[in-house]
C-alpha positions in Angstrom: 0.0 0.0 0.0 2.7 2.8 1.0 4.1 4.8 -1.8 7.6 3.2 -2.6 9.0 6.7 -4.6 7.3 10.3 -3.8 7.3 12.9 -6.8 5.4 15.6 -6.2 3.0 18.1 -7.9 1.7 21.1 -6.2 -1.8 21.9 -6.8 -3.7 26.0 -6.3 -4.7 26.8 -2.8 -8.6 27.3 -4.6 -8.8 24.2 -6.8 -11.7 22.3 -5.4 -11.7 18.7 -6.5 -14.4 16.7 -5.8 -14.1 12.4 -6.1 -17.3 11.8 -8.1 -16.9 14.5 -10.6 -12.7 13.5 -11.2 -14.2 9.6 -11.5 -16.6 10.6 -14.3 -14.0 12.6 -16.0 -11.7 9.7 -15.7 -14.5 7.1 -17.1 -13.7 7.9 -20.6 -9.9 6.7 -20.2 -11.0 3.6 -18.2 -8.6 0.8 -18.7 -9.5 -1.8 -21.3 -7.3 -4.9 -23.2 -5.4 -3.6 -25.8 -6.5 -4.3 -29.5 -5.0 -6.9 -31.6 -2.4 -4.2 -33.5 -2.3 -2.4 -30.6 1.4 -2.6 -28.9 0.7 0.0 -26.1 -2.4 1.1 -24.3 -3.1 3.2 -21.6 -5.8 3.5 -19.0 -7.2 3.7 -15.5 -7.9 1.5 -13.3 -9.3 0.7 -9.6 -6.9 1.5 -7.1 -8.1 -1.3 -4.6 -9.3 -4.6 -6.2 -12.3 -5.3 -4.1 -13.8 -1.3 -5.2 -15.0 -0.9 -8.9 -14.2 3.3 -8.2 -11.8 4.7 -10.3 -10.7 7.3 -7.8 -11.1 5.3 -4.0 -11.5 8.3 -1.8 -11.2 8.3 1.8 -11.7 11.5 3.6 -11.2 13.8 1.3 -7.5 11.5 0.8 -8.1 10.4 -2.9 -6.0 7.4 -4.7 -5.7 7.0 -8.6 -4.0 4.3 -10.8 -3.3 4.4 -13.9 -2.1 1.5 -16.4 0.3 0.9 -18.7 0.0 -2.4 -21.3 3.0 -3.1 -23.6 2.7 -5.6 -25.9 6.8 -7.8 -25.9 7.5 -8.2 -29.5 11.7 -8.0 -29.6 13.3 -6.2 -32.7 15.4 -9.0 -33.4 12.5 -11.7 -33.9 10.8 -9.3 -36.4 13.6 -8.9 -38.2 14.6 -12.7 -38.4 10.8 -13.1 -40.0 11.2 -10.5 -42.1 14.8 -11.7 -43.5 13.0 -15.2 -44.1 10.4 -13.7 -45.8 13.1 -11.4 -48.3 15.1 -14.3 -49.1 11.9 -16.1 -50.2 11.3 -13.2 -52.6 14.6 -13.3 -54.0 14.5 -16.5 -54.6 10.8 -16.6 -56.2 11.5 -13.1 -58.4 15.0 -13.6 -58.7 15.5 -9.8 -56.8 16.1 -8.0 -53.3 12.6 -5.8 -52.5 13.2 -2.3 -53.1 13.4 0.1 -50.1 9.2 1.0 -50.6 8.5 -2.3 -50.3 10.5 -3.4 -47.8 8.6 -1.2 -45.4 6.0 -2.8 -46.5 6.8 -5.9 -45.7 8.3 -4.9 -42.0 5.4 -3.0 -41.1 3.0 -6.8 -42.6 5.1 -8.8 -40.1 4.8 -6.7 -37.6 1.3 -6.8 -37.6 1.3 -10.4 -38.2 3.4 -11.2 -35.2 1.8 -8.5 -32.8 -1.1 -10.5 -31.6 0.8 -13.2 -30.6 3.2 -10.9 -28.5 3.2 -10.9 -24.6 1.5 -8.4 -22.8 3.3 -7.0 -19.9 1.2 -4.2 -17.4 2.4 -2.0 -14.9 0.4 0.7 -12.7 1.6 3.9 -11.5 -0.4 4.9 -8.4 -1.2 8.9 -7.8 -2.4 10.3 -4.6 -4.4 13.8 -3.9 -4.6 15.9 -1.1 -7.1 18.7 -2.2 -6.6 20.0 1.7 -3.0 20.6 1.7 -2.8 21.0 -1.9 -0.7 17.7 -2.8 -1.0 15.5 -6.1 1.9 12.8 -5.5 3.1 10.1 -8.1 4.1 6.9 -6.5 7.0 6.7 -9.7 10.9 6.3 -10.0 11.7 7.9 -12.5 9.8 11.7 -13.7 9.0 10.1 -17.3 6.8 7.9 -15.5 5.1 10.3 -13.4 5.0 12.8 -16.1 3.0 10.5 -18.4 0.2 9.7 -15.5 0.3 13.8 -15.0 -0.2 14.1 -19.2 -3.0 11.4 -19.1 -4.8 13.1 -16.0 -4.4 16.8 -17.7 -6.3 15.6 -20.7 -9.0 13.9 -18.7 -9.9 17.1 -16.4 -10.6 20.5 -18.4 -8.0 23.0 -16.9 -5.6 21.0 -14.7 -3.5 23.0 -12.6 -1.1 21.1 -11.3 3.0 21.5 -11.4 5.7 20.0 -10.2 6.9 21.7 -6.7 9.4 23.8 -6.6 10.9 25.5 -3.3 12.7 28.5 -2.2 15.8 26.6 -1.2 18.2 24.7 -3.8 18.2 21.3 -2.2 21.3 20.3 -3.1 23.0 23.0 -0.8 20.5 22.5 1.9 21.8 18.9 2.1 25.0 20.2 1.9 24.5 21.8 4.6 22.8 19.6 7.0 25.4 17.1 6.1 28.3 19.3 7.1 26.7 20.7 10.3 25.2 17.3 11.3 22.0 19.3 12.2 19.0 18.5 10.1 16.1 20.6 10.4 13.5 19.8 13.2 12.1 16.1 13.3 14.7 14.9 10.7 17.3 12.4 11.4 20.5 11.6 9.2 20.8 8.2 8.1 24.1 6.4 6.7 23.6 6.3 3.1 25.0 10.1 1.1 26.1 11.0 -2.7 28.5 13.6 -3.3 28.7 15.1 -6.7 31.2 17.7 -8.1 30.0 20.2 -9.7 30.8 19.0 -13.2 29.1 15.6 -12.5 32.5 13.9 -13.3 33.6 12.8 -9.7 31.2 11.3 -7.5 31.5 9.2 -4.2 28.4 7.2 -2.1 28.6 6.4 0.9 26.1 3.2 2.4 25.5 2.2 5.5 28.2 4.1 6.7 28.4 7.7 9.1 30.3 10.3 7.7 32.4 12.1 10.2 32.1 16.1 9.8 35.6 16.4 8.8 35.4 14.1 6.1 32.2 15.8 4.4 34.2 18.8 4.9 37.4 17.6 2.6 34.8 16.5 -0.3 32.8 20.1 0.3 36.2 21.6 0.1 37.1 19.8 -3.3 33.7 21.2 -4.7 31.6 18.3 -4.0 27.9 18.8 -3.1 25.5 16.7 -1.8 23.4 15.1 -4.3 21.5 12.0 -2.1 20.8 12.1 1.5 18.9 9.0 3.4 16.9 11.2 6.3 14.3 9.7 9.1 11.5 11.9 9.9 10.0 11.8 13.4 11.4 8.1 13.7 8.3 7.3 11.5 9.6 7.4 7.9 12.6 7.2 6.4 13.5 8.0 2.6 16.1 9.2 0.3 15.8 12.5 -0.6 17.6 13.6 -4.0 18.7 16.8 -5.5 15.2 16.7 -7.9 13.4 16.9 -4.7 12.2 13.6 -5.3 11.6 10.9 -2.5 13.0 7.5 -2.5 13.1 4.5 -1.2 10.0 5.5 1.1 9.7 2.8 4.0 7.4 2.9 7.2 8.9 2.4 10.2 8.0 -0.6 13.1 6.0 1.9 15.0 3.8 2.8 11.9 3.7 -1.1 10.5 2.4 -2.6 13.4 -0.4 -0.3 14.8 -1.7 -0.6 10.7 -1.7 -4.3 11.7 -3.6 -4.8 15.2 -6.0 -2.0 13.6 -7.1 -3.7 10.9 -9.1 -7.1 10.6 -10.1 -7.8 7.0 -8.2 -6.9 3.6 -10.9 -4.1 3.2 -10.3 -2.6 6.6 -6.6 -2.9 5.9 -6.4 -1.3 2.8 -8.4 1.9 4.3 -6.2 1.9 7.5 -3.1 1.7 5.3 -4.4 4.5 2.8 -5.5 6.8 5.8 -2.1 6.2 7.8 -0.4 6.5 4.6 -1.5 10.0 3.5 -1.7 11.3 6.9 2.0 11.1 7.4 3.2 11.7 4.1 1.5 14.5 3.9 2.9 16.0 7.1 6.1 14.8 6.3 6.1 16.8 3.0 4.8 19.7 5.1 7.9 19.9 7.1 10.4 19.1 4.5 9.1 21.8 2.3 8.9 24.4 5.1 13.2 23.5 5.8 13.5 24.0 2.2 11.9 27.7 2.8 8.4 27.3 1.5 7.4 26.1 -1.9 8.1 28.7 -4.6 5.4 30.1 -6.0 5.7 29.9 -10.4 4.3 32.8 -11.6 1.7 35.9 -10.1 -1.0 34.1 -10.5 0.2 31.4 -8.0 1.1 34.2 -5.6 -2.1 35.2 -5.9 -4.0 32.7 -5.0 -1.8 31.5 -2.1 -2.5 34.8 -0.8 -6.2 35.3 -1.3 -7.6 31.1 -0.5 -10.9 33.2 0.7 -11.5 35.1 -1.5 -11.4 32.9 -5.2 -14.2 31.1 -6.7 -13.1 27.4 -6.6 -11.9 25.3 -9.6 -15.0 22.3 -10.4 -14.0 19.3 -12.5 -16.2 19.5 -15.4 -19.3 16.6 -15.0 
């Protein structure tokens, strides 16, 4: 259930999102199996298995999924069917296929072969928190969330959402905590750093291992800067947090894991005790990180705006 990789999107202080109107607008994009000659397809699907709901929402704490379907047809096997199929044309016609024709022929086996391929799925998982103004892709890499963000943008008319930005650079925050071995309030340095130079030529990790102050202070010195740093928050969570301001490697802690346990007593139950535990502390987790990287930066005027005036702005509907 917990979110293995946090990126995050920050979403207008007025947008008003409500879980039945984003579920219609997702209803048109609802998963389905890919056609025949189809060798992708994209779609969303259920985030719990036992709830038909596109968008399970629990407390105004909201959970997407989206799916991706590739269909496994490897260069190298069309192109061995394609050779076979060439050299029986030069034999028969007593000539190689021009380049026209070729393609022809490429693109024919191609869609010959297709429906036989494997299908292989994968789901990327989104979380929103209208209240605090989060939209968080459970991805590892920003392609991944970038392409749930593109498909969510063209299922709801006017979607506002960016990726966060803060006032701080991360990267010299980091630096920082790392050389003065004091975090910010309710963080905790763990053993596992990257250290980048500047260039990005030299680079040294450190896991599992404490670095002694002097030591970070030689590779500062050189013009290294702290790319990576593992950090616990409020001996809850701990994750790696990267100069993208991305969160990695997200694990609960004991004292998280096993009140989730003796709470719950079916899969149902456990799913919603999970999800409400989930968001709860990620989203005060991202609270406080973003506040020790000064604030999240505000992109343009009409952000500013809005930040400052909540009160007074009509809210932002999903279209029905």
């Amino acid at each position: 259930m917990w979110f293995k990789n946090l990126i995050v999107y920050r979403m207008p202080a007025n947008w008003e999102v409500d879980a039945d109107a984003l579920a219609e607008n997702l209803q048109p994009m609802k998963f389905a199996e890919a056609a025949s000659l189809q060798d992708t397809n994209v779609g969303w699907v259920a985030p719990h298995a036992a709830d038909p709901r596109l968008v399970c929402a629990l407390h105004r704490q909201m959970l997407l999924t989206l799916r991706q379907e590739k269909k496994l047809l490897p260069a190298k096997v069309v192109a061995q069917v394609l050779k076979q199929r060439v050299d029986r044309i030069e034999e028969e016609e007593g000539f190689r296929p021009g380049r026209k024709r070729m393609k022809e022929l490429k693109e024919a086996v191609r869609d010959e072969l297709l429906p036989r391929a494997f299908s292989l799925s994968s789901d990327t998982r989104a979380w929103i928190d209208p209240d605090a103004g989060w939209l968080v892709v459970d991805a590892a890499s920003a392609n991944r969330a970038d392409e749930l963000i593109g498909v969510l943008a063209r299922a709801v008319p006017g979607f506002p959402g960016r990726l966060l930005k803060v006032e701080r650079s991360v990267t010299a925050a980091m630096t920082e905590w790392l050389l003065s071995g004091e975090p910010p309030p309710g963080f905790g340095i763990d053993q596992d750093v990257e250290l980048k130079a500047r260039d990005g030529r030299a680079s040294i990790r450190y896991a599992n291992q404490t670095l002694e102050a002097d030591e970070v202070a030689k590779h500062v010195k050189s013009g290294k800067q702290c790319t990576k740093l593992a950090l616990t928050w409020r001996d809850k969570v701990s994750f790696l947090l990267t100069d993208k301001l991305e969160l990695r490697r997200i694990r609960a802690l004991d004292v998280l894991t096993e009140s989730a346990q003796q709470d719950a007593a079916d899969a149902g139950e456990r799913f919603e005790t999970e999800m409400m535990l989930m968001t709860g502390e990620l989203s005060a987790l991202l609270a406080e990180l973003v506040a020790a990287l000064g604030g999240a930066k505000a992109t343009d005027a009409r952000d500013r705006e809005a930040a400052a005036s909540t009160q007074q702005s009509d809210p932002i509907r999903l279209a029905a």
